[in-house]
C-alpha positions as a Markdown table, in Angstrom:
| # | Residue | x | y | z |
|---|---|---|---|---|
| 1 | Unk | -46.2 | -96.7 | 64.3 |
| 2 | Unk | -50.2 | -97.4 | 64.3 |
| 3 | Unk | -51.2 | -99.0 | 60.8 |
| 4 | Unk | -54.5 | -96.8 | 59.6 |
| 5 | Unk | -58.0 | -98.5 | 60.1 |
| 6 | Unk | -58.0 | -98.1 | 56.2 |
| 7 | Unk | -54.9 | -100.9 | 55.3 |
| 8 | Unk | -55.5 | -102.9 | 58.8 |
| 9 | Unk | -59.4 | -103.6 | 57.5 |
| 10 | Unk | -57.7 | -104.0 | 53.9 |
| 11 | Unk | -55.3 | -106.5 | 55.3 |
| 12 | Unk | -58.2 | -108.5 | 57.5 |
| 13 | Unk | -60.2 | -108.8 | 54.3 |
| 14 | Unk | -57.0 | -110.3 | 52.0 |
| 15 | Unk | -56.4 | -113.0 | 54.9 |
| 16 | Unk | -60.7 | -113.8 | 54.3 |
| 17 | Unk | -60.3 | -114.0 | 51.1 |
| 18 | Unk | -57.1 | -116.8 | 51.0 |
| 19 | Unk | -58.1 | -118.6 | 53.9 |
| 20 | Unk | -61.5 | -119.7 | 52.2 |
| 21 | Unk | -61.7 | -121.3 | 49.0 |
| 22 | Unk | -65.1 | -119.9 | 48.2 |
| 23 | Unk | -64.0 | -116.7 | 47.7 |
| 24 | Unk | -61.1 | -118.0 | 45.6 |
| 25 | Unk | -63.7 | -120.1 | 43.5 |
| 26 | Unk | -66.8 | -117.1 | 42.9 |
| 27 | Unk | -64.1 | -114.3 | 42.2 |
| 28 | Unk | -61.8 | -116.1 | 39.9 |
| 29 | Unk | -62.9 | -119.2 | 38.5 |
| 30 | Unk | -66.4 | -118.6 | 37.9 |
| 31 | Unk | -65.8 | -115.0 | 36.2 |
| 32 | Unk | -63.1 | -116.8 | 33.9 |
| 33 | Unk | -65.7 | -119.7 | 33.0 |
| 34 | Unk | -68.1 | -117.3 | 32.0 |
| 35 | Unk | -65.5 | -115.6 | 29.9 |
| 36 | Unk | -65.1 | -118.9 | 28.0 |
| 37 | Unk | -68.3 | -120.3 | 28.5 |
| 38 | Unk | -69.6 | -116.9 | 26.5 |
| 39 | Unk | -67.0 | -116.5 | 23.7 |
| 40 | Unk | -67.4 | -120.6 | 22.5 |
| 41 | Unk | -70.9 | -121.2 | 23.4 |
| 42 | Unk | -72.6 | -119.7 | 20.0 |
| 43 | Unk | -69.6 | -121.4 | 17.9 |
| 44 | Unk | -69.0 | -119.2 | 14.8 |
| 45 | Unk | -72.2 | -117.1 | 15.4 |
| 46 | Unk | -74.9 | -119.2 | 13.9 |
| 47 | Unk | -77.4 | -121.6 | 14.1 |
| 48 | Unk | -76.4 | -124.5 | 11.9 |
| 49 | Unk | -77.2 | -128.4 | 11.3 |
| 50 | Unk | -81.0 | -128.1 | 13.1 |
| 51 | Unk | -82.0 | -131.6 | 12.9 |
| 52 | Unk | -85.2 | -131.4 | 10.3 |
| 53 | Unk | -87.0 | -134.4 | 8.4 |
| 54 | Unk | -88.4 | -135.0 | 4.9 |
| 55 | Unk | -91.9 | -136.4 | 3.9 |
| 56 | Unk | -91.3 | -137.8 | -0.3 |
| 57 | Unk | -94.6 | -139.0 | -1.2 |
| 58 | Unk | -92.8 | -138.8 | -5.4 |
| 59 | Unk | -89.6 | -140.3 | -5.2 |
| 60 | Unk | -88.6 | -139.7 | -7.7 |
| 61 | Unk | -85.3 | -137.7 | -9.6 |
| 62 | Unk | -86.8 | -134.7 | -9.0 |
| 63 | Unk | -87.8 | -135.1 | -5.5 |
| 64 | Unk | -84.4 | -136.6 | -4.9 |
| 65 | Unk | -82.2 | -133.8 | -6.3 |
| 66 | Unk | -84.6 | -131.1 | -4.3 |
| 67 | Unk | -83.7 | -133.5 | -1.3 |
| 68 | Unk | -80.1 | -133.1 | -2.2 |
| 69 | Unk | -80.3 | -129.3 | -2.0 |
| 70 | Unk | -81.8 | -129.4 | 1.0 |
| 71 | Unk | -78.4 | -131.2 | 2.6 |
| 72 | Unk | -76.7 | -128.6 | 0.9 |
| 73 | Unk | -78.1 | -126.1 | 2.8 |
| 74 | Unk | -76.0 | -125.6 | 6.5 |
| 75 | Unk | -78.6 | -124.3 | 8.7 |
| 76 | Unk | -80.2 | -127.7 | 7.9 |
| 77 | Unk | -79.1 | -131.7 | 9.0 |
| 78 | Unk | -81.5 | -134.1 | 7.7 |
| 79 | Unk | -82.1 | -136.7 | 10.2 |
| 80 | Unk | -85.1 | -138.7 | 9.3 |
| 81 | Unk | -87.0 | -139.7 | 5.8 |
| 82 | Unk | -91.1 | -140.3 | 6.6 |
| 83 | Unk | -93.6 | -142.3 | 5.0 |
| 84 | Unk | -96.5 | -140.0 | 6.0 |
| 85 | Unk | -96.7 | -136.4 | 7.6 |
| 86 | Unk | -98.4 | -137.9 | 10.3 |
| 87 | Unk | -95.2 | -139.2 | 11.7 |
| 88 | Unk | -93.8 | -136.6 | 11.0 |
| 89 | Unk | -95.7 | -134.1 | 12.6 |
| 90 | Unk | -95.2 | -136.1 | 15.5 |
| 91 | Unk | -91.8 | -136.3 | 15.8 |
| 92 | Unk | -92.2 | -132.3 | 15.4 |
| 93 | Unk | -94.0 | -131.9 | 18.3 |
| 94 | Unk | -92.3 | -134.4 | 20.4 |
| 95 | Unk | -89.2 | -132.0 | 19.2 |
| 96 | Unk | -86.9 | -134.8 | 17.7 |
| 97 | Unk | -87.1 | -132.4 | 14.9 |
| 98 | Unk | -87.6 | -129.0 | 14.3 |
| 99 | Unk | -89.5 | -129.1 | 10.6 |
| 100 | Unk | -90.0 | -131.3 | 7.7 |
| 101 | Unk | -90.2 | -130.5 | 4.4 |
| 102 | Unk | -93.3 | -132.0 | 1.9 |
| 103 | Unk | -93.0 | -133.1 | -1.5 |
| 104 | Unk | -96.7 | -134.5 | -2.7 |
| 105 | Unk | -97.1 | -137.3 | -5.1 |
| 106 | Unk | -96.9 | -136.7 | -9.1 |
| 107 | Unk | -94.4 | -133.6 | -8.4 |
| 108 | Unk | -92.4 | -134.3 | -11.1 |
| 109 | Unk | -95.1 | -135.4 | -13.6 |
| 110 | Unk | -96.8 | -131.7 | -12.6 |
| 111 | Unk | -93.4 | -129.8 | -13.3 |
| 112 | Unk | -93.0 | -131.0 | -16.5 |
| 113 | Unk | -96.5 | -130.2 | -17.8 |
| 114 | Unk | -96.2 | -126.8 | -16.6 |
| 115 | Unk | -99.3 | -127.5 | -13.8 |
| 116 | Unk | -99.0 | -125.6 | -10.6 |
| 117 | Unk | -97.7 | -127.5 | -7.7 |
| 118 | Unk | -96.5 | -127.1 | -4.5 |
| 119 | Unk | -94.0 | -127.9 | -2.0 |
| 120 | Unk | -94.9 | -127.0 | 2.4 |
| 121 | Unk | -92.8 | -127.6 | 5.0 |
| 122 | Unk | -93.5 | -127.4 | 9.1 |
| 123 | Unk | -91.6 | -125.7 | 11.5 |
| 124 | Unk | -91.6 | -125.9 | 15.1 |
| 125 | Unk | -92.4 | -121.9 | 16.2 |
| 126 | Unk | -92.3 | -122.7 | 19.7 |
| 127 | Unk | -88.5 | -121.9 | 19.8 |
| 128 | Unk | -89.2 | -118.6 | 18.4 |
| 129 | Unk | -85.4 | -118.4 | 17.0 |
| 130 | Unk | -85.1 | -121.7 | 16.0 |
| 131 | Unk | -88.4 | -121.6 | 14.3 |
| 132 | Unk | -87.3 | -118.1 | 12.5 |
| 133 | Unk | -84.3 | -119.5 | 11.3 |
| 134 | Unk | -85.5 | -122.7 | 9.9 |
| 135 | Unk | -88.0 | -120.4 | 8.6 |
| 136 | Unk | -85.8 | -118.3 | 6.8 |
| 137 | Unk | -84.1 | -121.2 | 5.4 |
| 138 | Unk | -87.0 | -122.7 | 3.8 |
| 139 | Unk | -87.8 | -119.8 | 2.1 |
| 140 | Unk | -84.8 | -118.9 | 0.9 |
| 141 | Unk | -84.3 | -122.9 | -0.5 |
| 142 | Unk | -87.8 | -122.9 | -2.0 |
| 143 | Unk | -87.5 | -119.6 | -3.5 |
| 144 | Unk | -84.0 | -121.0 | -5.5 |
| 145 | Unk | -86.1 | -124.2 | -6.1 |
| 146 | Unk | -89.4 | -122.5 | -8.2 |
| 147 | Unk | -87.4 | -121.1 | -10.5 |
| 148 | Unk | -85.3 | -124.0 | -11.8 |
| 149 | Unk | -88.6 | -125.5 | -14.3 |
| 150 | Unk | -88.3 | -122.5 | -15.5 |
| 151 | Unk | -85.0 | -122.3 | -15.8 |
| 152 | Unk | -84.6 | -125.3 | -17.4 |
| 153 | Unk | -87.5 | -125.0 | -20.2 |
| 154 | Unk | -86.2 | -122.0 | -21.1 |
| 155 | Unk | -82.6 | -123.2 | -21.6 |
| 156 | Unk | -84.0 | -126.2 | -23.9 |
| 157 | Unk | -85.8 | -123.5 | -25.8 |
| 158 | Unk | -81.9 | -122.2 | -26.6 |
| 159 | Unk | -82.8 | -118.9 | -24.4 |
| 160 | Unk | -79.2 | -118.1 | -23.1 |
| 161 | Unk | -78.3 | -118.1 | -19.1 |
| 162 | Unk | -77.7 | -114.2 | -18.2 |
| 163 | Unk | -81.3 | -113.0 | -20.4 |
| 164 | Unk | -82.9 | -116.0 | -17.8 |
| 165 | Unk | -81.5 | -114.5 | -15.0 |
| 166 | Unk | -82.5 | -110.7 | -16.1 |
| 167 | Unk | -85.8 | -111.8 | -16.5 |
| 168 | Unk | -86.4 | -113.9 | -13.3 |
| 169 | Unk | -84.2 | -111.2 | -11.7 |
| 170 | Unk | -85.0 | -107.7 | -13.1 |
| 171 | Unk | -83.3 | -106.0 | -9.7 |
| 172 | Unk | -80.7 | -107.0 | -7.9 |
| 173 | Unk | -80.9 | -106.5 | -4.3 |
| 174 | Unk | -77.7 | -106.3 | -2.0 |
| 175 | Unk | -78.2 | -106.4 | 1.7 |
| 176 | Unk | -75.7 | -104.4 | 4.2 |
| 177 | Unk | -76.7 | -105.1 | 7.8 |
| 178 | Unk | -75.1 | -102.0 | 9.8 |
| 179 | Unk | -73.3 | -103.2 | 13.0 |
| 180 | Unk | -73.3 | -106.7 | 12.3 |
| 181 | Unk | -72.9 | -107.9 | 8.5 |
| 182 | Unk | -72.0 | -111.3 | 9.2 |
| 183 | Unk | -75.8 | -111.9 | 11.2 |
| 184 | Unk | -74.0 | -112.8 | 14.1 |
| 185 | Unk | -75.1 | -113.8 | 17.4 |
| 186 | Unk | -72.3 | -113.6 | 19.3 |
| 187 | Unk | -72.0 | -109.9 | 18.5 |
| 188 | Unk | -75.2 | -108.7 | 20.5 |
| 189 | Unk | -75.5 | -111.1 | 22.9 |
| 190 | Unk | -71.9 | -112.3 | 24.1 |
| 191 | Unk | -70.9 | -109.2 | 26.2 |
| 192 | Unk | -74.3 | -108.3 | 27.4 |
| 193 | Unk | -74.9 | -112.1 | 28.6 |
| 194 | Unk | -71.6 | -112.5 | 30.0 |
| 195 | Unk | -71.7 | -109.0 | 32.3 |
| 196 | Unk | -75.5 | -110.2 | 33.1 |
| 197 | Unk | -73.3 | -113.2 | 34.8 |
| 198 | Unk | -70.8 | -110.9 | 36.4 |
| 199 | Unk | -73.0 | -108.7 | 38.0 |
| 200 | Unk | -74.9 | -111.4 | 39.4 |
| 201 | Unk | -71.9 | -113.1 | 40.5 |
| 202 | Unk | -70.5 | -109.7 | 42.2 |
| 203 | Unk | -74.0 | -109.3 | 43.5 |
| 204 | Unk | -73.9 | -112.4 | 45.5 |
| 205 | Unk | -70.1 | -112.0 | 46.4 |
| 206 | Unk | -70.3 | -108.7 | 48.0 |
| 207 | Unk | -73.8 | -109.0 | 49.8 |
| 208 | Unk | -72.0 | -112.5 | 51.5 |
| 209 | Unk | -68.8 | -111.2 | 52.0 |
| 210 | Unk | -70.6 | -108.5 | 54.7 |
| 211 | Unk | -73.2 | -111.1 | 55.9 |
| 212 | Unk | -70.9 | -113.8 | 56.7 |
| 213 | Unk | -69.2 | -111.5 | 59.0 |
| 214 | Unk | -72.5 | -111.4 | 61.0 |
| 215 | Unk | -72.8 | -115.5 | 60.6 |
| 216 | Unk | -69.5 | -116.1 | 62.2 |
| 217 | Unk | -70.3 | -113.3 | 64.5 |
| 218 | Unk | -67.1 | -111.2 | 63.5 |
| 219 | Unk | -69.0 | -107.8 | 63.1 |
| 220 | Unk | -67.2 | -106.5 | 66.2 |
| 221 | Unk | -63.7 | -107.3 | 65.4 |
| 222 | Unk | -64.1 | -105.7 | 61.4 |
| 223 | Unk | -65.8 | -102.6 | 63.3 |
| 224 | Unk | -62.7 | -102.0 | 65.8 |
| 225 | Unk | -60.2 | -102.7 | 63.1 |
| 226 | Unk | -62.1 | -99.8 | 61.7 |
| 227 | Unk | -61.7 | -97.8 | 64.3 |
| 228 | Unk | -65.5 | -97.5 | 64.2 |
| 229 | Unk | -65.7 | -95.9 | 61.3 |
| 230 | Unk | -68.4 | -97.4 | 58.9 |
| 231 | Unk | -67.4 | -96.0 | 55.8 |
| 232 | Unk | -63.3 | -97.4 | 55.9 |
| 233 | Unk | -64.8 | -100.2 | 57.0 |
| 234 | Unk | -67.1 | -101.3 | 54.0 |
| 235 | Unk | -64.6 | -99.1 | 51.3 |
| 236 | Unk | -62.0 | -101.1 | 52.9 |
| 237 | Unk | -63.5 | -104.4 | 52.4 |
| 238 | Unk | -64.8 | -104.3 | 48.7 |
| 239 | Unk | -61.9 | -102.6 | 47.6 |
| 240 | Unk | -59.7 | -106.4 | 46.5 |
| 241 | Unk | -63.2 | -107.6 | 44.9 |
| 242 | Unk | -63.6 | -104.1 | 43.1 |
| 243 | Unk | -60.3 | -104.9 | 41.7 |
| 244 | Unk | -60.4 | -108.4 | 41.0 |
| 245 | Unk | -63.5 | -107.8 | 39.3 |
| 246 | Unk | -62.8 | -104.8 | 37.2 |
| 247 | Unk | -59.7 | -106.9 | 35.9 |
| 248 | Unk | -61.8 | -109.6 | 34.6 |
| 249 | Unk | -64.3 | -106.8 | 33.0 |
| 250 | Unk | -60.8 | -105.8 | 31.0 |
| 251 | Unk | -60.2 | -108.9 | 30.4 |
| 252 | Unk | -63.3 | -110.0 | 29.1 |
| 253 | Unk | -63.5 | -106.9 | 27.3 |
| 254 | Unk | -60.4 | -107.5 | 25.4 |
| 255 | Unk | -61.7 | -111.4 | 24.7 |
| 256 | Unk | -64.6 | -110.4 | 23.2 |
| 257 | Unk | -63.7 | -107.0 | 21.3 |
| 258 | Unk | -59.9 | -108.1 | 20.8 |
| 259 | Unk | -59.4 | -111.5 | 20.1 |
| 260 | Unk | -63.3 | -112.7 | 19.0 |
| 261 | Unk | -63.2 | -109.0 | 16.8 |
| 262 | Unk | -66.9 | -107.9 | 18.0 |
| 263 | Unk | -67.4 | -105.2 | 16.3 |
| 264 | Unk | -67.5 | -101.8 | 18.9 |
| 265 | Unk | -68.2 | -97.4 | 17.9 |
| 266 | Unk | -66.0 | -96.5 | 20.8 |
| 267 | Unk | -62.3 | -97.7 | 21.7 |
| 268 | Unk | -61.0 | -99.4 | 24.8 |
| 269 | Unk | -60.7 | -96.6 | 27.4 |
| 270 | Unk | -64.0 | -95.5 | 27.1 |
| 271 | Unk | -65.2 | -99.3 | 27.2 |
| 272 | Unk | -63.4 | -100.1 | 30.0 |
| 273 | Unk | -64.4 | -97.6 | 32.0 |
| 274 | Unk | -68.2 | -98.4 | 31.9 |
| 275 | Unk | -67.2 | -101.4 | 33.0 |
| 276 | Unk | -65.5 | -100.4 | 36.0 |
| 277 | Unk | -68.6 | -97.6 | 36.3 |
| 278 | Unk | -70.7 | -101.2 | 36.4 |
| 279 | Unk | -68.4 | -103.0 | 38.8 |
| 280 | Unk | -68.5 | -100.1 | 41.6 |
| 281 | Unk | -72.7 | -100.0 | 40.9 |
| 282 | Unk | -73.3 | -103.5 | 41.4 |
| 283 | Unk | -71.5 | -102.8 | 44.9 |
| 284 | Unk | -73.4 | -100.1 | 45.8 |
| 285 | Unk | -76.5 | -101.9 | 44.7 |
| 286 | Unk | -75.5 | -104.9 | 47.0 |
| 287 | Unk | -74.5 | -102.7 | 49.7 |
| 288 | Unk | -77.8 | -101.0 | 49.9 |
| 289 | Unk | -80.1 | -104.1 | 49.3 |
| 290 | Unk | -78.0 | -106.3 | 52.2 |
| 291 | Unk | -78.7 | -102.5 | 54.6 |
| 292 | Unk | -82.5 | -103.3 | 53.8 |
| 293 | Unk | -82.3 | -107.0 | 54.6 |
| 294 | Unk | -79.2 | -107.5 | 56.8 |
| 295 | Unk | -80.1 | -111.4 | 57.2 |
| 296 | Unk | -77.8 | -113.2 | 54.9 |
| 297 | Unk | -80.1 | -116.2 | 54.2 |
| 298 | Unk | -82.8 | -113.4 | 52.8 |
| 299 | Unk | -80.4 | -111.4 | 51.1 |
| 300 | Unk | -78.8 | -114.1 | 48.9 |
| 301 | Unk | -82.1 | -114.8 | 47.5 |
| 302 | Unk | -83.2 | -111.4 | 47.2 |
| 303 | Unk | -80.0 | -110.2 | 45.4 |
| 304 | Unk | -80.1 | -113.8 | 43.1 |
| 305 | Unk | -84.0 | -112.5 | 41.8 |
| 306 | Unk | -82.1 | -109.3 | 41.1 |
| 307 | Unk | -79.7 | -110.2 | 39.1 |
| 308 | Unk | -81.7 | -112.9 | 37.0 |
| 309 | Unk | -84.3 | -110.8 | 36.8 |
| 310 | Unk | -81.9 | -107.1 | 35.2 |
| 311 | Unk | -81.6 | -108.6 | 32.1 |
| 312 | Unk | -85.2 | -109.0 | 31.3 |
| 313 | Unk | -86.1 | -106.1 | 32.9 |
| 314 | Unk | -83.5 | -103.8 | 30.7 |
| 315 | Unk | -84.9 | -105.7 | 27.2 |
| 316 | Unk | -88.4 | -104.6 | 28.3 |
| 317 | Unk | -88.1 | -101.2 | 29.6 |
| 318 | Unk | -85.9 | -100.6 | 26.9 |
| 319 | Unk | -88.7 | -101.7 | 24.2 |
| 320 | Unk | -91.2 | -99.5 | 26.8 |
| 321 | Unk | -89.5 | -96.3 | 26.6 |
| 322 | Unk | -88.7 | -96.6 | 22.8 |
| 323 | Unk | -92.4 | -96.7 | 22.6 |
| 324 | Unk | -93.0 | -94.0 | 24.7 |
| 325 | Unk | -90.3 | -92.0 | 22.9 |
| 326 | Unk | -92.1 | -92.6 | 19.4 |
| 327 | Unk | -95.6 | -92.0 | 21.4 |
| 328 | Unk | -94.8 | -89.1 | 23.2 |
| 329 | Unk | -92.9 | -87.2 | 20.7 |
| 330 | Unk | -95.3 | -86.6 | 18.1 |
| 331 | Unk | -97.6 | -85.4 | 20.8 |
| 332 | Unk | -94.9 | -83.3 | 21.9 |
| 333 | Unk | -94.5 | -81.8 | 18.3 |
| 334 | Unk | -98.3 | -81.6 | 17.9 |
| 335 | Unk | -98.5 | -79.6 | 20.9 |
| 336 | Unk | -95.8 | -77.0 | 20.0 |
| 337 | Unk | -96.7 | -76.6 | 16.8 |
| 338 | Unk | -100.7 | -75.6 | 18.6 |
| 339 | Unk | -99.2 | -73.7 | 20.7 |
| 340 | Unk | -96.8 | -71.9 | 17.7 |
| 341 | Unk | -100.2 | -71.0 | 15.9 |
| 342 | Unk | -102.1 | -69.6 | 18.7 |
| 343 | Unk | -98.9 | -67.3 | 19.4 |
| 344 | Unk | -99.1 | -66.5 | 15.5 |
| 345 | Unk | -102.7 | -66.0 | 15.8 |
| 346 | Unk | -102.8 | -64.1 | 19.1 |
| 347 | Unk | -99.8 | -61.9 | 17.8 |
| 348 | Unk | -102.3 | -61.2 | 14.4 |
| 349 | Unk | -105.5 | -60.3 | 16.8 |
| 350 | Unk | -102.9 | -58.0 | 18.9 |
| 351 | Unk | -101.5 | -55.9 | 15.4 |
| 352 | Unk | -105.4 | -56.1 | 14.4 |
| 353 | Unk | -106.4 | -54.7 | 17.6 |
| 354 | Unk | -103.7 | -51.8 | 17.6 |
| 355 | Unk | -104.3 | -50.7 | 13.8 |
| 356 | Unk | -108.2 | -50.2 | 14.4 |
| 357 | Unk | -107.4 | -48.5 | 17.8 |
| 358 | Unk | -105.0 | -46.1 | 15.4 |
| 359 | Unk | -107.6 | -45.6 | 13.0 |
């Protein structure tokens, strides 16, 4: 009985596949690094002990107990003391540091006179997320910091401890972040960097698993297996990666969404179905960029700058057509409600028209 071109092709493709250990090491070792490599790299989700320095031109108690709440605070890992900002500022921009916090001589003797002082810090903004977290901590710190004078002047007066906080504190504010409440990183950029790596990887996979069969001059062979048919004979061939790779999707999906609890609005089958949607699309792309450049050496390089460069692309045609959505909408509504009035005012000109003609 004749095998059909359809399992003969399939069969020719598994022997490939175990007979190389390259295929063996892009379809199932680098997918399941990247699976770890995403769910441990951002730790428990945020940025914490960013080496910073301190500049105490006081020292004094003061200046050491607001150095002491600085330690306490986790986004922060004091590494260096300075004698001057100068040095400071230096080791700043030579990045040993990310930012150093000021405290100018006669701080304490200003406090406790009631004179207006202050107390600056530096941040490297370079690292835009770095510098906005260290940012945020600052301000956070310094905020707690201005209003323990106070505090504590008021308390010697015999002022008790919840009228001090109503006054300082008239409103309570409670912040809910929807989607992500612990301000997590890993939520919003674990599974979108980790299929960012798998489609690149697929990329490259499936554009080299049809090239190579032109470098080792094998085209003829996978064509007659195929009976000449061009369609069993590409179907046939991605069909084990397709299936390799969708499994790791699933699993990956279930890592991140099961076992890391990323937060998700729809369940699993509708989940894992996008990402089998995305597996067979990557193909398709690959497929139709290596029938555009069939050389293998150009297509490797062309399919690499297409996967490195989606992920940028998505984050900015996704900010461009939100900003065309909030553009062109109002126009949109301005225009219909124009062309609303000039229908009320043509229909008015028309019952105008007709009662005169009566009269």
């Amino acid at each position: 009985m004749k095998q059909s071109p359809f399992i003969a092709v399939l069969k020719r493709e598994l022997d490939r596949m175990v007979s190389r250990r390259i295929y063996f090491a892009s379809c199932i070792v680098l997918p399941l690094f990247s699976i770890f490599f995403m769910a441990t790299i951002f730790g428990n989700g945020q940025m914490e002990n960013l080496p910073v320095g301190v500049v105490d031109g006081d020292n004094t108690a003061t200046s050491r107990e607001i150095i002491r709440m600085t330690e306490a605070v986790p986004t922060f890992r004091i590494t260096r003391h300075y004698a001057d900002e100068a040095e400071a500022r230096a080791d700043v921009q030579r990045k040993n540091i990310y930012g150093y916090l000021s405290i100018p001589s006669g701080f304490e003797a200003k406090v406790m006179d009631g004179k207006e002082t202050a107390l600056t810090y530096y941040y490297h903004y370079a690292l835009m997320s770095v510098g906005s977290e260290i940012h945020g901590a600052f301000q956070s710190l310094l905020k707690n910091i201005s209003v323990v004078p106070i505090v504590t002047h008021a308390v010697a007066l015999g002022i008790n401890q919840e009228e001090i906080e109503s006054f300082l504190l008239p409103v309570a504010t409670q912040n809910h972040p929807l989607f992500n409440p612990d301000m997590d990183y890993s939520v919003y950029l674990t599974q979108p960097f980790f299929f960012v790596f798998l489609q690149v990887i697929l990329l490259l996979v499936t554009t080299y698993s049809i090239g190579s069969e032109g470098k080792f001059h094998t085209s003829a062979n996978w064509l007659a297996v195929a009976d000449g048919n061009i369609w069993v004979a590409v179907t046939a061939k991605l069909l084990p990666y397709s299936f390799i790779f969708i499994a790791m999707s699933i699993l990956a999906n279930y890592v991140f969404f099961g076992v890391m609890h990323i937060p998700m609005d729809c369940g699993f089958w509708a989940l894992n179905l996008t990402s089998i949607l995305l597996v067979i699309a990557t193909q398709a792309l690959a497929v139709f960029l290596f029938s555009l450049f069939p050389a293998l050496s150009i297509i490797i390089s062309i399919v690499s700058m297409v996967g490195s460069l989606g992920a940028t692309l998505a984050g900015l045609l996704f900010r461009f057509l939100t900003c065309l959505h909030r553009c062109i909408m109002p126009l949109i509504f301005s225009l219909s409600v124009t062309l609303s009035r000039l229908g009320r005012i043509s229909f008015m000109a028309t019952m105008v028209m007709r009662i005169c003609g009566a009269t």
